[in-house]
C-alpha positions in Angstrom: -83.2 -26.9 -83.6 -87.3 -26.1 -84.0 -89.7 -26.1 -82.2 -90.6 -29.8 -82.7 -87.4 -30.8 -81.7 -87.2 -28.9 -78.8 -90.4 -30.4 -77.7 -89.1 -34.1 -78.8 -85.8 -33.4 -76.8 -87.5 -32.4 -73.6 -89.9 -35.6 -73.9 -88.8 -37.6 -71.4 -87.9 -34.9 -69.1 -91.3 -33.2 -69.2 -93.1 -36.6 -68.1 -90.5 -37.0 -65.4 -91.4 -33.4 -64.3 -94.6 -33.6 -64.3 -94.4 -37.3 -62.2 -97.6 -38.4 -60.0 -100.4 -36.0 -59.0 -100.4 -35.3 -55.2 -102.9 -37.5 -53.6 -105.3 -37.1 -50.9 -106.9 -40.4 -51.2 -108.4 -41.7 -47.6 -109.5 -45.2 -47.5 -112.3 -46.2 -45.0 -114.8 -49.0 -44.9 -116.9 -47.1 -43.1 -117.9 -43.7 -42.3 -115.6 -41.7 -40.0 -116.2 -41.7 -36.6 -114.2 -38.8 -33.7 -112.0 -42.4 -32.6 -111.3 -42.9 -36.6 -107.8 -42.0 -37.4 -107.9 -41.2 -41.1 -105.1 -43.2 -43.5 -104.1 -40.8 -45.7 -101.3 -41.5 -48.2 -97.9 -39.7 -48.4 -98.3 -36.6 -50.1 -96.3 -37.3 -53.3 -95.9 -33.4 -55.1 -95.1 -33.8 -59.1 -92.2 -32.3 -60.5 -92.7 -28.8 -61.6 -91.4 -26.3 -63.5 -92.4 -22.8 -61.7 -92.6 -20.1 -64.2 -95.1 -18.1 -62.7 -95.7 -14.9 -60.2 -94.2 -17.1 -57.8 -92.9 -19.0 -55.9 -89.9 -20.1 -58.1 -87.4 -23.7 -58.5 -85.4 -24.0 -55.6 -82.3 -24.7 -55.7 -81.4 -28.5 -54.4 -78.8 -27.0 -52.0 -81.6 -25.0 -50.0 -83.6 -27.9 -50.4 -80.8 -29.9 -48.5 -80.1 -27.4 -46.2 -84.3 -27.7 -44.8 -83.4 -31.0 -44.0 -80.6 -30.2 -41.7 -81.4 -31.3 -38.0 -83.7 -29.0 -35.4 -82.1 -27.1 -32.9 -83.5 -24.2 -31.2 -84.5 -20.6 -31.5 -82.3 -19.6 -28.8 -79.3 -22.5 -29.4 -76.3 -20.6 -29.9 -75.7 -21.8 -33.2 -78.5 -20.8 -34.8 -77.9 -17.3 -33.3 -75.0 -17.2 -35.2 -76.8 -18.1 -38.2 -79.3 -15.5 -37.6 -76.3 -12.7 -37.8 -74.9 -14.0 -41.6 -78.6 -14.0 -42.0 -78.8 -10.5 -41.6 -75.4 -9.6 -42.8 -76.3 -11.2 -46.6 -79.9 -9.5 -46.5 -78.3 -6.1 -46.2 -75.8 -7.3 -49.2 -79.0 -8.1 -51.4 -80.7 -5.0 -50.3 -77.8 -2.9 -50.7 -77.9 -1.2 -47.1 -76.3 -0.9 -44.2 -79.6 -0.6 -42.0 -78.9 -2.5 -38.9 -82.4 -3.3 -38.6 -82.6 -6.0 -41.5 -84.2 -9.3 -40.6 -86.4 -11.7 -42.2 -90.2 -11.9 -40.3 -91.8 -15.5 -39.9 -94.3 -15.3 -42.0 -95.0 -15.0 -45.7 -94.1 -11.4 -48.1 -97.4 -10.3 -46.5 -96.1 -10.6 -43.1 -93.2 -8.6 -43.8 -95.7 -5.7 -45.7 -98.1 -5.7 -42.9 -95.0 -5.1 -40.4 -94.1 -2.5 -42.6 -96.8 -0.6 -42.6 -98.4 -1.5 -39.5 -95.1 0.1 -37.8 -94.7 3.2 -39.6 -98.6 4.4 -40.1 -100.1 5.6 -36.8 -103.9 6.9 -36.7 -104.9 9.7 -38.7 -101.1 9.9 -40.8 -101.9 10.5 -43.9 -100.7 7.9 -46.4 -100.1 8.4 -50.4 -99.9 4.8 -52.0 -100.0 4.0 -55.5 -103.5 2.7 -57.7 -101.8 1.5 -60.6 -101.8 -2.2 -59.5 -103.3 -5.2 -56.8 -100.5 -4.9 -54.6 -100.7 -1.2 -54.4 -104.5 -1.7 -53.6 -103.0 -4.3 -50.8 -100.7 -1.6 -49.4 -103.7 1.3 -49.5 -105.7 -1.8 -47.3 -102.9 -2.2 -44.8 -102.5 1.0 -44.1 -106.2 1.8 -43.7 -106.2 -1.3 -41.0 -103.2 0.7 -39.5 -105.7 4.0 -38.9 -104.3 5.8 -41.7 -106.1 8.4 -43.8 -105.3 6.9 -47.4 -105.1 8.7 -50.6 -103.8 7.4 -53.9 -101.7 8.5 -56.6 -103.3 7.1 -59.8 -102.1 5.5 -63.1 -103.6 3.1 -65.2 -102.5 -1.2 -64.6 -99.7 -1.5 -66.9 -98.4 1.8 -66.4 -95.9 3.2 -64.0 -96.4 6.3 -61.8 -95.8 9.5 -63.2 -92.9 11.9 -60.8 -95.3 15.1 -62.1 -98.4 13.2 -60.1 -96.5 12.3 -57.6 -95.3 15.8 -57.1 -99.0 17.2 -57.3 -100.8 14.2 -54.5 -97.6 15.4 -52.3 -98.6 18.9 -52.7 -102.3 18.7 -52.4 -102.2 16.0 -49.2 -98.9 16.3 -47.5 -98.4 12.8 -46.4 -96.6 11.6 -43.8 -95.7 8.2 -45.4 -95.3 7.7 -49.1 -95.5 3.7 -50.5 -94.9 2.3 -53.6 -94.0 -0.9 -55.6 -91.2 -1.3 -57.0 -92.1 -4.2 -59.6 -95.9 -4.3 -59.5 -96.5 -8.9 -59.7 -100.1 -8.1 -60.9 -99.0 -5.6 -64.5 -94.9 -6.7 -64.9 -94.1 -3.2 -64.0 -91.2 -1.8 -63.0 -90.9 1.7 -61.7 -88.5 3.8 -63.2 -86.9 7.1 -61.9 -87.4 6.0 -57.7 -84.7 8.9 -56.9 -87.0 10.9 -58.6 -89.6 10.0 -56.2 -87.8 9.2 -52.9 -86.3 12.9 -53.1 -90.1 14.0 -53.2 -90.5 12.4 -49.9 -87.7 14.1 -48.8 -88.6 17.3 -49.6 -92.5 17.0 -48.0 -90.4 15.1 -45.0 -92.3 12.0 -45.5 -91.3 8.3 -44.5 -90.8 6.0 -48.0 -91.7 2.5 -48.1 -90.7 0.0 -51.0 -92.6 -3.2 -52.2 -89.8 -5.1 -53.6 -91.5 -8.5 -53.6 -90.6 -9.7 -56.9 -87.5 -7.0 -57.2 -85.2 -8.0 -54.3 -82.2 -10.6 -56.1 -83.8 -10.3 -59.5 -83.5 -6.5 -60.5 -81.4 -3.4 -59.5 -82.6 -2.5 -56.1 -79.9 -0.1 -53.6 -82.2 0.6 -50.7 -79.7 3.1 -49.3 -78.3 4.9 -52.3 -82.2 5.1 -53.2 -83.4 7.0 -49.9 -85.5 4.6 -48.7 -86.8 4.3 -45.1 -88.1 0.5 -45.3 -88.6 -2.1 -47.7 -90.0 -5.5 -47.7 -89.6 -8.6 -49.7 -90.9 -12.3 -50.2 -88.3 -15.0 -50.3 -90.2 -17.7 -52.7 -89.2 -15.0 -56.0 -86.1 -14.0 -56.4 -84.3 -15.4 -54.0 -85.6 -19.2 -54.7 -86.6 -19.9 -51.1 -89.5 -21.9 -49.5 -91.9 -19.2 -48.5 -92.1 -18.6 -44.8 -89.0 -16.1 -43.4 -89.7 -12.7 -45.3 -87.0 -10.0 -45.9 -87.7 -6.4 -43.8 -85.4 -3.2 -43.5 -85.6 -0.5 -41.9 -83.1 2.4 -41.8 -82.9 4.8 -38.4 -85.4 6.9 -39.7 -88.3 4.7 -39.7 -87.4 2.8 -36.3 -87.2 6.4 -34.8 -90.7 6.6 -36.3 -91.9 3.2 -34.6 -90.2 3.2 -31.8 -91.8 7.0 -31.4 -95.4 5.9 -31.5 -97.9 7.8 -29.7 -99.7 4.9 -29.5 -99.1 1.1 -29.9 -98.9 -1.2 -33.1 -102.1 -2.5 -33.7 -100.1 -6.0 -34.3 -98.1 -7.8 -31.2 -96.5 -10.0 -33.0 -95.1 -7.3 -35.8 -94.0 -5.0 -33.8 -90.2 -4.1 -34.4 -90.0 -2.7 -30.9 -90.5 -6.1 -29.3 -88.8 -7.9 -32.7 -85.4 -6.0 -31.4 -85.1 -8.3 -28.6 -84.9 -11.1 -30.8 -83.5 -9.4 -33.6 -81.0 -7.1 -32.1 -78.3 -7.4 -29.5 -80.0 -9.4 -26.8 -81.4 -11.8 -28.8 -84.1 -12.5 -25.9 -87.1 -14.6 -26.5 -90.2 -13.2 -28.2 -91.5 -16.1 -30.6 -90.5 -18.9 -31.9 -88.9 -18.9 -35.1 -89.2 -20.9 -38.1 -85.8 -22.3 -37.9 -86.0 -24.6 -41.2 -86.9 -21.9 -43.0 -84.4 -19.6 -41.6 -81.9 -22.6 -43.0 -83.3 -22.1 -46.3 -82.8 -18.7 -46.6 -79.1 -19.0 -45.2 -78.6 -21.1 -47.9 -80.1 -19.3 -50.8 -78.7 -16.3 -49.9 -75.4 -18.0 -49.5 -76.1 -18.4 -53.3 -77.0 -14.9 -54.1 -73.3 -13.9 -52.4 -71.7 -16.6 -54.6 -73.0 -15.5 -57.7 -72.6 -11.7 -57.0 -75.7 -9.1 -56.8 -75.1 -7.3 -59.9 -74.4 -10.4 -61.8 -77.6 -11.9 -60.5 -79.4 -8.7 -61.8 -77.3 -9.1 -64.8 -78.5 -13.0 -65.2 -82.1 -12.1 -64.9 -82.1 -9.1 -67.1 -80.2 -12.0 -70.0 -82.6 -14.8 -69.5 -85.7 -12.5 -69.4 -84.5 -10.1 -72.3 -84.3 -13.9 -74.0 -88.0 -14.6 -73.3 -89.5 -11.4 -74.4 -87.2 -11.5 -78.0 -88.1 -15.2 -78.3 -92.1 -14.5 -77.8 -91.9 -10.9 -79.5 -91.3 -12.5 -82.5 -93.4 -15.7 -82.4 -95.6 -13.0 -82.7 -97.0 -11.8 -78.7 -96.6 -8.4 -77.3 -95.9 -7.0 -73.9 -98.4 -5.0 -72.0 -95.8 -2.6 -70.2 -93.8 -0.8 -72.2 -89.9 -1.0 -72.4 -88.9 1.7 -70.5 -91.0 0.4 -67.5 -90.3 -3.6 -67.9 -90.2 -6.2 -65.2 -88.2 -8.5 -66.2 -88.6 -11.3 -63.1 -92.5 -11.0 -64.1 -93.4 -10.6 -67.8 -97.2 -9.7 -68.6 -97.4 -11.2 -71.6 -100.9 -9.8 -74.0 -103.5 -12.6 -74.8 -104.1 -13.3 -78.4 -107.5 -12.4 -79.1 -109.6 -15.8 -79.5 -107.5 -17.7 -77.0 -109.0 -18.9 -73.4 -106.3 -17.5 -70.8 -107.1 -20.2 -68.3 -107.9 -23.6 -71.1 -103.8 -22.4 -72.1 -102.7 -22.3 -68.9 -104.4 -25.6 -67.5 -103.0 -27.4 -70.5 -99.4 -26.1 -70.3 -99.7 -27.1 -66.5 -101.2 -30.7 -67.2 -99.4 -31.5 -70.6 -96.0 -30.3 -69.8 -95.7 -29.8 -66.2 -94.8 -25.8 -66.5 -96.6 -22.9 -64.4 -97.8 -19.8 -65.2 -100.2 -17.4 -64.6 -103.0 -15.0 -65.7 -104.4 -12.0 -65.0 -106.6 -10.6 -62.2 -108.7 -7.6 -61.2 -109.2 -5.3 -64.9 -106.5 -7.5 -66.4 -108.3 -11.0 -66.3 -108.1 -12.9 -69.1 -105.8 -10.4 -70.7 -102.1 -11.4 -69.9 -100.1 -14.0 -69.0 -98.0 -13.5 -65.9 -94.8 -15.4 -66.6 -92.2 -15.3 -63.8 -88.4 -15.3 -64.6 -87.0 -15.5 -61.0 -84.2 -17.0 -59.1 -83.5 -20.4 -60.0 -85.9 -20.7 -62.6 -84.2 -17.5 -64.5 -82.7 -20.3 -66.9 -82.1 -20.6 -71.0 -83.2 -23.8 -70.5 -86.2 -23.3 -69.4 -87.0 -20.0 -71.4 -86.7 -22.3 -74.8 -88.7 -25.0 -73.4 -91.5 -22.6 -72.3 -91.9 -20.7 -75.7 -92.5 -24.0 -77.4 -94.9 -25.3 -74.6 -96.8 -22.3 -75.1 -97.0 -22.3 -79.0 -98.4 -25.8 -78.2 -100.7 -24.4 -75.9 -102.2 -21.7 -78.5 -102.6 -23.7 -81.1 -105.0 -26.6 -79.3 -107.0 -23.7 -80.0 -106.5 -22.9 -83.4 -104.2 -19.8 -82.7 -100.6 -20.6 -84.2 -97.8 -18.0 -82.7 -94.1 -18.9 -84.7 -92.2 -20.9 -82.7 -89.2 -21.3 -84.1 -88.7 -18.0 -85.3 -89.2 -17.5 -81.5 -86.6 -20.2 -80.4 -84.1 -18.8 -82.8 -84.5 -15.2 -81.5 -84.2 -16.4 -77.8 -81.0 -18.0 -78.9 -79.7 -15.1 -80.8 -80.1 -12.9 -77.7 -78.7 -15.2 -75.2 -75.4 -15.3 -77.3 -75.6 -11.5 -78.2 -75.7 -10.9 -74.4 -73.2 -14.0 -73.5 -70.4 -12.3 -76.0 -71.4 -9.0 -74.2 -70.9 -9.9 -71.2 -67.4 -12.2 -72.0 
């Protein structure tokens, strides 16, 4: 089928998705006064398709398990739920660490835990420079008191193990972070044995970003050497953002619970989360028990669908997306050997407004993506292949939306050769993997 009728097909469905704007409309007669309640009507979201940097679709079974009634924090059932909780994150993170929870908050919450935890005053801590979220990690850790120094590479470019080697060498850290799959570039670090086993050799704590890695591409936190890692559950795992994914093996609790002096954050500290967390299971916040449903839920799904098939899904679907747009005529800014693919950075064709493309995709047909930021503004486009929205479906329907896009401004990519590669590597892969 080409492009057009791809586009004629998904007609119907595209103004269905992209349904009413929300509204924030307040009618008054009058101005408001402090005995004024405001009328506000119901927030009505559209209908989107989420193929950004996250979050991603959600699947209508986690959806339907948010609505399930409230119990409480402490209500024996939901105790229970906290334990499969925990036992499916350690399937999805491939560890054993006892100490694997989800933190209420956001991914942030989770990295701030992680670092705030681990990095006492004056520990020296090597972090990466090659990305925004390694720049977030270098700010954490500053907060935490740590003396930071960076390992550099350029955006779009992995770290190198011989750099590594030499920062370990030259600054002897105590606590060595990374990411593995850098949201701002679509990079995914190769060779992390190669680097944990550095850490290992300088005796030096490792801690993992794997925000948009964790359910999408090969992660094995134990096998891997690493001390702690932290996640985000709107990516990969297709979940309502607010209950984060943490682990942390015996290494790195030693190292918290060891402190010589306290976490500058009460409410992430793991020595106080144990008595929620751990075997007493005693009071120390409230948790956000809808959003702990949600996560039971979708990872429920990961266990159905099995990890490495999961990995295996999103490698298919995005290997389709990057044949189908490689020969429409775009390029990649990574390269192969260091590809993300639940976050393609997609290169801008020269003469085309990043933002005018994305506003019109986002109006027109209801799909989201993303640009760049920081030294690669205006230069990519961040397109997300994660969790539920890791579909063919929705791969075909977004490399004709954007050869729409590009060409309101003159710039024509070819779509249906695009469309007909996608397809040729989803079967190629399907009769693969039959």
């Amino acid at each position: 089928m080409s492009a057009a009728g791809v586009l004629d097909c998904g007609r119907d469905a595209r103004a269905h998705r992209r349904g009413p704007t929300i509204s924030t409309r307040i009618e008054r007669e009058t101005m408001p006064t402090p005995d004024t309640a405001p009328r506000i009507d119901p927030a009505s979201p559209p209908d989107r398709l989420l193929m950004g940097p996250g979050p991603s679709d959600v699947h209508p079974r986690v959806l339907r398990a948010m609505s399930a009634p409230l119990i409480g924090h402490l209500d024996p059932a939901f105790l229970r739920l906290m334990n499969e909780v925990q036992e499916m994150l350690r399937y999805t993170f491939r560890t054993e660490n006892r100490w694997t929870i989800p933190v209420s908050g956001t991914g942030s919450a989770a990295m701030e835990a992680a670092v705030a935890n681990l990095v006492e005053p004056d520990d020296v801590v090597l972090v990466p420079a090659n990305g925004y979220f390694g720049d977030r990690m270098a700010n954490m850790a500053a907060r935490a008191g740590g003396d930071v120094v960076r390992v550099e590479a350029p955006w779009g470019r992995p770290l190198d193990p011989d750099d590594v080697r030499a920062a370990f060498e030259r600054h002897r850290p105590r606590v060595f972070g990374f990411v593995h799959a850098e949201t701002s570039t679509g990079v995914l670090q190769p060779e992390l044995p190669a680097l944990t086993a550095l850490a290992r050799e300088h005796d030096a704590l490792v801690i993992a970003d794997t925000v948009t890695s964790l359910g999408g591409v090969e992660l094995r936190v134990d096998a891997w050497d690493i001390d702690a890692a932290y996640s985000g559950d709107q990516k990969c795992l297709s979940c309502p953002p607010g209950a984060s994914p943490l682990t942390l093996n015996d290494r790195a609790m030693e190292k918290a619970g060891g402190r010589a002096t306290p976490v500058r954050s009460w409410y992430l500290d793991v020595s106080l989360l144990r008595s929620y967390w751990g075997e007493e299971r005693s009071y120390h916040h409230t948790a956000p028990i809808t959003n702990i449903y949600g996560l039971h839920e979708a990872l429920r799904l990961v266990c159905e669908e099995g990890i490495e098939a999961r990995w295996a899904r999103h490698r298919r679907v995005a290997g389709a997306l990057k044949a189908g747009l490689e020969a429409a005529g775009l390029s990649w800014l990574p390269d192969d050997a260091c590809w993300l693919p639940s976050l393609n950075a997609v290169r801008v064709p020269e003469g085309v407004d990043a933002k005018a493309a994305i506003r019109w995709l986002l109006a027109e047909r209801g799909i989201e993506i993303s640009g760049g930021f920081g030294p690669l503004a205006g230069r990519i486009f961040r397109i997300g292949c994660m969790g539920e929205s890791c579909r063919a479906s929705n791969v075909l329907a977004l490399i004709a939306a954007l050869a729409e896009a590009l060409g309101t401004q003159g710039v024509r990519i070819d779509a249906d050769a695009g469309l007909a590669a996608a397809r040729a590597a989803l079967e190629s892969e399907g009769a693969a993997g039959a």
